[in-house]
N, C-alpha and C positions, 0 to 999 in steps of 0.2 A: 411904491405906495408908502405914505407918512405911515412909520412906526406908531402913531398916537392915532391911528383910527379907533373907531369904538366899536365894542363887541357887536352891535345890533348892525355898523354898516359893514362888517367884517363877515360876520353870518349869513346877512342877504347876502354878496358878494362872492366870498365861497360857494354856496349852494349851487350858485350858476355856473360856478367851473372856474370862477378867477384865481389865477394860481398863487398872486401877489397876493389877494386877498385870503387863499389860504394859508398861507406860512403866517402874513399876519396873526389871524385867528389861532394858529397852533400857537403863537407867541402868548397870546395874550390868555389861553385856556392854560398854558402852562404856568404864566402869574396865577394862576388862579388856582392852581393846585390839581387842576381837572386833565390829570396827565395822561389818560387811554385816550380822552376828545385830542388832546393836543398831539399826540403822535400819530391818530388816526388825518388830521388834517394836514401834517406833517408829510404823512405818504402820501395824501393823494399831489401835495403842490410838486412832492421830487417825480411824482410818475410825469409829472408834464414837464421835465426838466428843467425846472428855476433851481437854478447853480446856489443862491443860498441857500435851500431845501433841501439839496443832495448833499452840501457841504455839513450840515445841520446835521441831518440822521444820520449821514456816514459816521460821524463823532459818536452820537448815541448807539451805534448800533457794537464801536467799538468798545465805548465805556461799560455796555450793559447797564444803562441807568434807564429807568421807564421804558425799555421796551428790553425784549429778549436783546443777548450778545450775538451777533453776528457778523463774525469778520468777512466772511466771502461774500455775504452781501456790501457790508461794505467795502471793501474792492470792487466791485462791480460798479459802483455807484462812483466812485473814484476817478479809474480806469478815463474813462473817456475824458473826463475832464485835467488829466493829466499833461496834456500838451499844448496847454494855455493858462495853467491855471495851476503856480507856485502853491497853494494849500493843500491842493490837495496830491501832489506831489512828495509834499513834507508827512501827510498822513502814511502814506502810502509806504514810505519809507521806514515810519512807524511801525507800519503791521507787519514789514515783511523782515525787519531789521531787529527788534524786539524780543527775546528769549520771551519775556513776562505775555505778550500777546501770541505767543505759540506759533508763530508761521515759520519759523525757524529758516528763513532763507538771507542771513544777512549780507549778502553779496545783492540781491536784488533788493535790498532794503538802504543800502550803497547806492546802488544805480539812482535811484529817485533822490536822495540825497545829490546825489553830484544833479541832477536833472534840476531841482531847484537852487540850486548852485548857478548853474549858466544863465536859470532865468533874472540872476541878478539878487535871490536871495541874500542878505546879509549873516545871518544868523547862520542859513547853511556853510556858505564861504566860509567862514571862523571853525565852525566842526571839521570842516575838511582839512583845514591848518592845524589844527588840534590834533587828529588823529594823525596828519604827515607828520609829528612832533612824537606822539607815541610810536612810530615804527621809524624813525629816526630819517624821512624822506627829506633829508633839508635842501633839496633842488625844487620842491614846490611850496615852503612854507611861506616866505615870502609875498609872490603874487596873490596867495588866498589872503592871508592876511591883510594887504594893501587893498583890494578889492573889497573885500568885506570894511574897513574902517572908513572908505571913502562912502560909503555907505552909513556911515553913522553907528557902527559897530564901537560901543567904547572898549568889550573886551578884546578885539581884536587889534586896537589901537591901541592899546596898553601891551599884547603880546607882540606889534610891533616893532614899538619902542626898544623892546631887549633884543628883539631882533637884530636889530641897528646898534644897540649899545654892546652886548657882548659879541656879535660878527657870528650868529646866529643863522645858517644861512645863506652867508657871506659875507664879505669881508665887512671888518665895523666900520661906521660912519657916523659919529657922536653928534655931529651938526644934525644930520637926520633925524637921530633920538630924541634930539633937543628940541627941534622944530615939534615931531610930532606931540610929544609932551605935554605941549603947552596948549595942545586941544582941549576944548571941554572934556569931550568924551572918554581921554585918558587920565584927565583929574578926576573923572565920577567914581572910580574903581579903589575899594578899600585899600589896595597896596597903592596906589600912588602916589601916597609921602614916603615911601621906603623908595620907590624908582626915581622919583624926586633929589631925596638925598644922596642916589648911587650916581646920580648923574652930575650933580657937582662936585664929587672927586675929579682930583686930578686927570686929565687921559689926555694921550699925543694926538697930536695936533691933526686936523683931517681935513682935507679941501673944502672949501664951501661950494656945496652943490647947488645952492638956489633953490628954486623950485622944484619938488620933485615930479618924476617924471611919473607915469602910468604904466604898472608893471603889467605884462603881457603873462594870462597862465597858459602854460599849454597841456591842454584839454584833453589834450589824447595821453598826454602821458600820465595824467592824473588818473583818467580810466583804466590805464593800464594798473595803476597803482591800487587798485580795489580790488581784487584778491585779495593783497598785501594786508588791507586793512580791515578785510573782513576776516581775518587769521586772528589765531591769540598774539597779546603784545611776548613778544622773548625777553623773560627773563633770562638772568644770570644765576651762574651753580650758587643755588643758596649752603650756607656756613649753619652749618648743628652748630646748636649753643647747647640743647638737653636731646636726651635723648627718653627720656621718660618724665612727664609727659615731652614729647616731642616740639621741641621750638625749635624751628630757624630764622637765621636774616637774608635777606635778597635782595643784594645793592642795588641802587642806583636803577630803580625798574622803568618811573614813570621820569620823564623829563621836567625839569622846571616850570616850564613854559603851563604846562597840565596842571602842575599841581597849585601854580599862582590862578588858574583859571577857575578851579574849584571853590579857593579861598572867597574869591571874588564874589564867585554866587554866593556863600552860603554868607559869608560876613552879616546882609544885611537879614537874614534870615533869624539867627539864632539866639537861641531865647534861655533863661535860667534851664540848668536840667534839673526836669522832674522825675517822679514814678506815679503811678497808680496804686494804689495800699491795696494790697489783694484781699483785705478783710473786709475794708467799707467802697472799694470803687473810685473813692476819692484821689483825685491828684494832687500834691505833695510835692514842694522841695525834697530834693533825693540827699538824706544824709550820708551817703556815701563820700559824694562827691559836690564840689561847688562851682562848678564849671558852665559852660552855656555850651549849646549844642543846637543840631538842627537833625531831623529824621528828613531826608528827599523823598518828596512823593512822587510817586510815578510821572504824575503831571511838569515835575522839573528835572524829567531826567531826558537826557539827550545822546546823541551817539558815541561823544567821548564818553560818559558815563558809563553805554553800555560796553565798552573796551576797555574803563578800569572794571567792570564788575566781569567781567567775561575773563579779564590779570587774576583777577582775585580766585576764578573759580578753576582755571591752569593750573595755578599755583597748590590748592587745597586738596586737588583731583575729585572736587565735590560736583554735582549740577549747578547750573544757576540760577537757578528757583529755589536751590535748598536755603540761599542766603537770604538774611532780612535786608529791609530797606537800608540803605546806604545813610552811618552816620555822621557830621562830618562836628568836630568839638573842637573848641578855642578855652584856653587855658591863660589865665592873665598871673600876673603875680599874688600868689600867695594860693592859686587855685589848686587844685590837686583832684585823684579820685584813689581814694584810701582803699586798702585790702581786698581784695573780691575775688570770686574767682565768678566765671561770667553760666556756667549749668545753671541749672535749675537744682534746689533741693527738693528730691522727690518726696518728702515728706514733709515740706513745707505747704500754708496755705495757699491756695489757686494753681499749685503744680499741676497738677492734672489737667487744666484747663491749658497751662502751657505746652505742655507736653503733645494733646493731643492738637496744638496749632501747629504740627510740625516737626514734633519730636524736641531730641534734648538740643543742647546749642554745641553741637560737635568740637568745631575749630573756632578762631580768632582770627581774623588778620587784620595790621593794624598798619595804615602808609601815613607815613611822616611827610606833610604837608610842605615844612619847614625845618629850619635848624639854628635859625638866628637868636635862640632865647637861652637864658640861666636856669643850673637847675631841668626838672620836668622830664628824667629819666623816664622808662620804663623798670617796674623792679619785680624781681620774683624773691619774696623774703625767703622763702623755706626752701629756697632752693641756691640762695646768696650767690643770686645771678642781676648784673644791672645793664639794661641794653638802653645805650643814647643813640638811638638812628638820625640816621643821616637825611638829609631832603631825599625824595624819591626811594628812599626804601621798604622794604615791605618786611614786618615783621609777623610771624606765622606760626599758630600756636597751636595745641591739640587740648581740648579740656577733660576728655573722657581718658580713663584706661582703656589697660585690652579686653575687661569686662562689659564694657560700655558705661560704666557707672562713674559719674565723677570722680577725676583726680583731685585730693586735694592741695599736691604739688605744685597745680596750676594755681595757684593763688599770686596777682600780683598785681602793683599799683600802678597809676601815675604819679609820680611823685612831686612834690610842690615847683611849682615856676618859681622863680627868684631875679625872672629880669624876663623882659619885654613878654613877647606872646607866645606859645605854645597852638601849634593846629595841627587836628588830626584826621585822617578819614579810618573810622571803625566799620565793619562788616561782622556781626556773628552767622554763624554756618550754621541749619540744622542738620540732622540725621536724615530728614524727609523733609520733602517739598512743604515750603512755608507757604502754603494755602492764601494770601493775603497779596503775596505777589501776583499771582491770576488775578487780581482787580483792578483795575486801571482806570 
């Protein structure tokens, strides 16, 4: 039924039981702001099973937006259409793979993932390469990746590329990189004048392979491989740098391949950083800092995301609800973020109100995106401590004393970039569940 029917032959139409004609009408009561009508007509088109009607409220029912939150119902509503039907496969993987939507079963939030995977999903294909990259499976990252680009996946075709160029996987083949390269898809992605330029360096000489060929995944061992990947990623024995407040570093956590994939997303995302003035509400250039950032909202986060936030909550020995939304910041030259320490001052204005979203902002953990830039240490002045992490490290800091009351020792900066870019992914911890995360 034409989306642009009118309310009056959508209403008759409805009334009689037309199920097309009710999802319509939920559509168009929804423009209309008339949202109890619109989800009432909503239910009746999914009880007759119209697949976009169950697709529809299963979403609402997970967001909690105009109707109550209910994930078992939306499971329910899923479920059957699971074995034909890639979306809702990917939701499904959502609910049950998800810390923030509470089902806590990420092995079977796995299973639906790799399930829209074989259906030929693209975007799933590329997660599964991603997360084989986090637990270091490089016997499957290859075919995900090749499957997923052949599909029009441009980050996957870009994580190819290094596949191929640095032997990623197996052994290198620079003709390969080269070829793939020159796709669209892997020119769309913010880093590919840096893979551009690493790829015209010099390298020895490689057969021309022609055409390449169609990599076979094999399937079963991929599923075998989900345990593996429903685990925390292992890090490595993190290095005391202080012992009061406590900071350490933990090399080399996240792989390349992850942390170019982050970049990717947030590049086109991120905006001046502001703040809020806790006196008038108002948002504001943040004088602290001059840098551009992005907050991920729930809506852009995906399963690698939730295996570096699940790194991050290993690492802190915190939950993972007690963390805020994942930040991710670009630092150009001359950018910096001056002295801070990241508590709350409890006798500051709107304290309170932060406080009780959460409690205070316990830990820090900070992963170094990148390392190709000048300049844009990490500093702790009052403590003439300076950390330049490395790509894939994770830097981990405690704000509070042993009283719980801010340390002021935790004070420390970004320090100014002085050549190319600077990218970060930032996480504060609270004390208690950050209430915000439960919203999806």
């Amino acid at each position: 039924m034409a989306q642009s029917i009118s309310y009056e032959e959508a209403a008759a139409l409805a009334k009689s039981g037309d199920a097309d004609a009710q999802y319509a009408l939920s559509s168009v009561l929804h423009q209309r702001g008339r949202f109890d009508e619109s989800v009432h007509w909503l239910r009746l088109a999914a009880a007759q099973k119209l697949i976009a009607a169950q697709m529809t409220l299963a979403v609402m029912l997970i967001d909690g937006r105009r109707c109550p939150r209910d994930r078992h119902q939306a499971i329910a509503l899923l479920q059957p259409l699971a074995a034909t039907h890639i979306q809702a496969n990917l939701l499904l993987g959502e609910l049950h793979g998800f810390a923030a939507l509470q089902m806590d079963d990420r092995d079977t939030g796995l299973r639906y993932l790799l399930a829209a995977a074989r259906m030929g999903d693209a975007g799933a294909l590329r997660q599964l390469a991603l997360l084989s990259a986090c637990h270091r499976r490089w016997d499957l990252i290859r075919p995900l990746l090749d499957a997923s680009a052949r599909r029009g996946d441009a980050a996957a075709a870009y994580a190819l590329v290094w596949c191929y160029a640095e032997g990623i996987g197996g052994a290198p083949d620079p003709s390969h990189a080269a070829a793939i390269s020159r796709s669209e898809a892997a020119r769309t992605q913010y880093l590919g004048r840096r893979l551009e330029e690493h790829l015209r360096k010099p390298k020895p000489a490689s057969p021309v392979t022609g055409q390449r060929s169609v990599m076979n995944i094999n399937w079963l061992l991929l599923e075998e491989a989900l345990p593996q990947f429903a685990s925390y990623i292992r890090p490595p024995t993190a290095e005391t740098l202080h012992d009061s407040p406590l900071i350490r570093r933990l090399p080399g956590v996240i792989h390349p391949l992850v942390l170019d994939a982050v970049i990717n997303l947030a590049a086109p995302l991120v905006q001046p950083s502001q703040i809020v003035d806790a006196r008038t509400g108002e948002v504001r250039a943040d004088p602290m800092r001059n840098s551009w950032h992005v907050t991920l909202s729930p809506r852009q986060h995906d399963h690698v995301l939730e295996a570096l936030e699940r790194c991050i909550s290993g690492v802190s020995g915190i939950p993972q609800l007690n963390g805020e939304f994942l930040q991710i910041l670009r630092y150009r030259v001359g950018e910096e973020f001056r002295p801070h320490v990241d508590y709350f001052n409890e006798s500051g204005a709107g304290a309170q109100q932060s406080l009780a979203d959460g409690g205070q902002r316990a830990q820090t953990v900070l992963m170094y995106l990148n390392d190709d830039y000048g300049g844009g240490g990490t500093s702790f002045p009052a403590l003439r401590l300076g950390v330049k992490g490395r790509r894939g490290d994770l830097l981990h800091f405690h704000n509070l004393g042993a009283d719980g009351r801010g340390h002021k020792d935790s004070l420390h900066a970004g320090m100014p970039v002085t050549a190319a870019e600077k990218w970060l992914l930032s996480q504060w911890i609270r004390s208690e569940v950050h209430p915000a995360r439960r919203t999806w």
